[in-house]
N, C-alpha and C positions, 0 to 999 in steps of 0.2 A: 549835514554840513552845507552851509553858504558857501559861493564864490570867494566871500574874503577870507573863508576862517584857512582856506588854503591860501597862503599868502603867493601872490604872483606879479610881483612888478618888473614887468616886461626891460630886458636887455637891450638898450641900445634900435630901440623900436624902429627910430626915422632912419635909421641907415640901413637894418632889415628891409622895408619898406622899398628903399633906394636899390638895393641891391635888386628885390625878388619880384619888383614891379607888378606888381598882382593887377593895376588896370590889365594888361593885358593879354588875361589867362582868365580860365574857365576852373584850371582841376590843379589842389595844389595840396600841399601835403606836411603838416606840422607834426615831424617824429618823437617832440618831444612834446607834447602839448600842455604838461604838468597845471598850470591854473587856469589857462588858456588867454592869457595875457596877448601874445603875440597872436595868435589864432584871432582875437576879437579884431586887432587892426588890419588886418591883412580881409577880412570877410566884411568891414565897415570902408576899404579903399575901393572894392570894388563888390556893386551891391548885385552881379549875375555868377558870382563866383561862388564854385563849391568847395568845403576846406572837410579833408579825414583828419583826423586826431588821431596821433598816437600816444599813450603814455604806459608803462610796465606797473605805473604805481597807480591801484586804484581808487586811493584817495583825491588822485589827481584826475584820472578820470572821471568821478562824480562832482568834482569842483568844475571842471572843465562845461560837463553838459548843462551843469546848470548857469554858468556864466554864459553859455553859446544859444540857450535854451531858445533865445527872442530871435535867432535867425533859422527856424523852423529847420528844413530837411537840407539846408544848405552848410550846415555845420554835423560831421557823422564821427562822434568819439569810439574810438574802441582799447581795449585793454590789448598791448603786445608788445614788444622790446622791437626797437628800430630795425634790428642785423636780422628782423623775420619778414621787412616791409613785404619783398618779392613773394610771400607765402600769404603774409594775411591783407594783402591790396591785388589779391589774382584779378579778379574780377574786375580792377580798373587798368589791367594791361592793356588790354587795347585801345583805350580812350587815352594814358598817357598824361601825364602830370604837366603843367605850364610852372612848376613849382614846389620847391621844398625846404624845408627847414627844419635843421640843428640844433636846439641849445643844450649842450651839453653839462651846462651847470647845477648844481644841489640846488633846491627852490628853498625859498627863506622857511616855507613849511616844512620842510625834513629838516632844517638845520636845528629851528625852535622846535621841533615837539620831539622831547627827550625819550621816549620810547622807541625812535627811527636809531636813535645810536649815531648820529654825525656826528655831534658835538664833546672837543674833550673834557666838558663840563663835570665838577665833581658828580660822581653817582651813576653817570651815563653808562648803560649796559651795552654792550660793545655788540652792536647789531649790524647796522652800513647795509641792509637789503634797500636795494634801490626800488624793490616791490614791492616792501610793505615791513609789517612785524612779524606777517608768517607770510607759505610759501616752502617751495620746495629747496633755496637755495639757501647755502650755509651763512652761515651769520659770521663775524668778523671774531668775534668769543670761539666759534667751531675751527676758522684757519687756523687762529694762532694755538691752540690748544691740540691740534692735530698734524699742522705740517711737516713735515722735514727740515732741519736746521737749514739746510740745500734749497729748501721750498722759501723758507721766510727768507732765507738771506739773499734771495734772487730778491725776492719783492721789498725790501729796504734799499736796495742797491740799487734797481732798477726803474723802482717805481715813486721811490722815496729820495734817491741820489744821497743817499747817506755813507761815508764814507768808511764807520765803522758796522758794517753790516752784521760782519762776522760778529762782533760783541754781540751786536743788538739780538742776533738766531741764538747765540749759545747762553744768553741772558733768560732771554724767555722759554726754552727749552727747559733750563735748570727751574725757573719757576712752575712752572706746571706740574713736573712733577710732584712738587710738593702741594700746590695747591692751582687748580684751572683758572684760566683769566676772566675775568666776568663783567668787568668795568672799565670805564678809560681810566681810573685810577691804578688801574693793574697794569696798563701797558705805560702810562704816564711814570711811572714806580718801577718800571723795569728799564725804559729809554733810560731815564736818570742814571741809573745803575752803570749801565751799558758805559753811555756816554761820558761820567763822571763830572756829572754836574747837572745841576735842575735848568728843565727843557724851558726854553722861551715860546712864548706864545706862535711864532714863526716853526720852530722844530716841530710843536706837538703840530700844527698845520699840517706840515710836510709829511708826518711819517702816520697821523690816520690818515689823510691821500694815499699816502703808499696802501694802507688795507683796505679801504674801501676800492678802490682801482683794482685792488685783486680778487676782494670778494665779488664783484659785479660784472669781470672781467670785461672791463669798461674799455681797454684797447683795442684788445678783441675784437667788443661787440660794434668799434667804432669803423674797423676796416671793413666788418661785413656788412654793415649798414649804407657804409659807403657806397660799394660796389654795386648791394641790391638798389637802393634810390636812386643811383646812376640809370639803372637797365630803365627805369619807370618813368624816365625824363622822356616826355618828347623834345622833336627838336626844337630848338632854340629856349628847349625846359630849362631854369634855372634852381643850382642850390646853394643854398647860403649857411654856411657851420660857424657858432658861435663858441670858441672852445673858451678854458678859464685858466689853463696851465699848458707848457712848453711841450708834454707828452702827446695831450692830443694835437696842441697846434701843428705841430714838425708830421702827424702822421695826415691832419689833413693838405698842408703845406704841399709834403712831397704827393699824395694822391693828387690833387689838379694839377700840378706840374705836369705827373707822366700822363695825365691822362691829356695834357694838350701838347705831346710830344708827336711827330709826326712819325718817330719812329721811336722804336724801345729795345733795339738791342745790343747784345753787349757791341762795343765798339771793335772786337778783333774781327767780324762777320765782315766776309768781300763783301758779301749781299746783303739785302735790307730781308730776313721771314719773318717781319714781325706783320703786323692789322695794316704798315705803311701809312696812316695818316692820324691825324690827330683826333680823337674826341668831341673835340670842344677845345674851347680857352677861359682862361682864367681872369676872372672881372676884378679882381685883384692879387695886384704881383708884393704888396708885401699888408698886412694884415690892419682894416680899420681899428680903433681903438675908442674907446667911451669921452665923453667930454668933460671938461674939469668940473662944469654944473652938477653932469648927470652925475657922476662919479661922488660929488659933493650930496646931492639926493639919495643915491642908493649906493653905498663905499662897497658892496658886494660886488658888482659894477666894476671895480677895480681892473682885474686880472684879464676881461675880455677882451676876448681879438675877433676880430671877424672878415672872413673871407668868401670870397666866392662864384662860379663856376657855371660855363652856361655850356648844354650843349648844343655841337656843331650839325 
């Protein structure tokens, strides 16, 4: 595989760039490094800077080292899912990151290549593993085919904001029995149902989000990722999360918030027992957004927000 065959047209670059100021750092850290798009400009802004890579998908990992290939030992990819930074970056704890980076969005590679399961394109086998086509973790065919009515209808409601949830678990429940979901045409064919009328290119959006977010337990892995690349910051480390939808934005949102809180407890406390001072602060108090060009260039582009968090 080439650099291109994994497609990676970098989100919202210059204001990455703007935000994570790489002149000024040595040690920085791209958790999602998927084509290495972002990685290339941040390691080409500043040429004595070292960048890890992270990505869980190892097709993106071998597009990554070889697009990073020309900046010898100053670019170091490895296979691992962000919420394990603090385990698989031990060894740069004590050196301390000047920098970090988010993007939390599907790469145009998994969305086009119909084996990855993103897409609700006729025929697509309903996969959504952010790692690959195998792998130890259940495919989006095994939730829906195995959950709890209670299981799926959290994850339509919650993840998908679908208001008829309850239809949509007791839908695909009565399906499976008779025959397992194997295809987006199987849950496309059952939403319908559900809903009583054929899904708009917007609902099927929304409710494979909702499986995929729960196959990959992307919220999740988004609060412990959080917290570990916080520990890995030195000070005045910055990070910068590029989310794509409301879910993640509102959990990265309210984490810089508290974390530039000086104090965090509840308000009936006579006394302050909480850490007593702030973190850090928030390099942005409401979320940058893409440009009408860039937007115009890459319409995936669309949804992004980006914020971001320096600490104190």
């Amino acid at each position: 595989m080439n650099g291109q065959a994994f497609s990676h047209q970098p989100v919202m670059a210059e204001e990455v760039l703007k935000l994570l100021e790489p002149e000024r750092g040595h040690w920085f850290l791209d958790a999602t490094v998927g084509g290495g798009g972002h990685a290339q400009r941040i390691l080409e802004a500043n040429p004595s800077a070292t960048l890890i890579g992270l990505d869980q998908d190892t097709e993106a990992v071998a597009a990554a080292r070889e697009r990073l290939a020309g900046f010898g030992d100053r670019a170091r990819v490895m296979t691992g899912n962000f919420r394990d930074a603090a385990e698989l970056l031990e060894e740069y704890i004590d050196v301390g990151l000047d920098g970090a980076l988010l993007d939390l969005g599907v790469s145009s590679h998994q969305i086009d290549t119909m084996a990855r399961g993103f897409s609700f394109r006729r025929g697509t086998p309903l996969n959504m593993r952010m790692g690959g086509t195998t792998g130890g973790w259940r495919t989006a065919a095994d939730l829906l085919n195995t959950a709890s009515e209670e299981e799926l209808g959290k994850i339509f409601r919650d993840y998908g904001e679908e208001r008829k949830w309850r239809g949509m678990s007791r839908e695909i429940a009565r399906r499976r029995q008779q025959k397992p979901l194997r295809t987006a045409d199987d849950l496309v064919a059952a939403a319908s149902t559900a809903l009583w009328r054929p899904l708009s290119p917007r609902d099927k959006a929304r409710l494979f989000q909702a499986v995929r977010i729960a196959v990959n337990e992307e919220l999740e892995a988004l609060r412990d990722g959080l917290d570990a690349i916080a520990r890995l910051l030195k000070t005045e480390g910055r990070l910068v999360v590029i989310s794509y939808h409301s879910l993640e934005d509102r959990i990265v949102k309210e984490t810089f918030r508290e974390w530039s809180r000086e104090c965090v407890c509840p308000p009936e406390l006579p006394i302050c027992t909480c850490r007593g001072h702030a973190l850090g602060h928030r390099l942005t108090k409401k979320p940058m957004r893409p440009t009408e060009t860039e937007v115009s260039a890459n319409p995936r582009a669309r949804s992004a927000r980006l914020r971001g968090w320096i600490r104190g």
